[in-house]
Residue, then its C-alpha position, 0 to 999 in steps of 0.5 A: x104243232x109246228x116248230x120253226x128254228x130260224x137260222x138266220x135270227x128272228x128279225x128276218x123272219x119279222x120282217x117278212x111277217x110285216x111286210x107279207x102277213x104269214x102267208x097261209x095257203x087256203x085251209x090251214x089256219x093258224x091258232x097260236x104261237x110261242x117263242x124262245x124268249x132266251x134266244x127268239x130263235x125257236x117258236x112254237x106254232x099251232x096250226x090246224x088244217x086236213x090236209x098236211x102237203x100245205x104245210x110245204x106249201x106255206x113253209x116254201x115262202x120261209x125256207x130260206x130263213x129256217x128249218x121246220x117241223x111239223x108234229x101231229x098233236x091231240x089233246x091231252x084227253x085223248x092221249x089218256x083215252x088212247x093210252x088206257x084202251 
């Protein structure tokens, strides 16, 4: 899970998007996101790939334009497993 926090606002970031696509390396693919519709200054993204330095990769062509984090998820079905072994 990656969350962006756009520090510029988010009509930057828009339009880079319209203009350039999301600039995904080869390998890690995007599946979804989620926005802050209160301030639209936060999204949510969930990515997947097996290798994480191309996170750095890809987030070289925004860092200008916010902070991210990245945050390793598993499904709620394996939490549970982990959690009563």
């Amino acid at each position: 899970m990656v969350i962006e926090h756009f520090t510029k606002g988010a009509r930057p970031v828009y339009e880079r998007a319209r203009e350039r696509g999301r600039m995904l390396p080869e390998g890690l693919a995007y599946i979804d996101s989620w926005i802050d519709e209160r301030t639209l200054d936060r999204c949510w993204q969930l990515m997947e790939t097996d290798d994480p330095a191309l996170f750095d990769e890809w987030f070289s062509h925004w860092s200008d334009l916010g902070t991210i984090e990245v945050v390793p998820v598993i499904g709620s079905a394996e939490a549970g497993e982990r959690a009563l072994a």
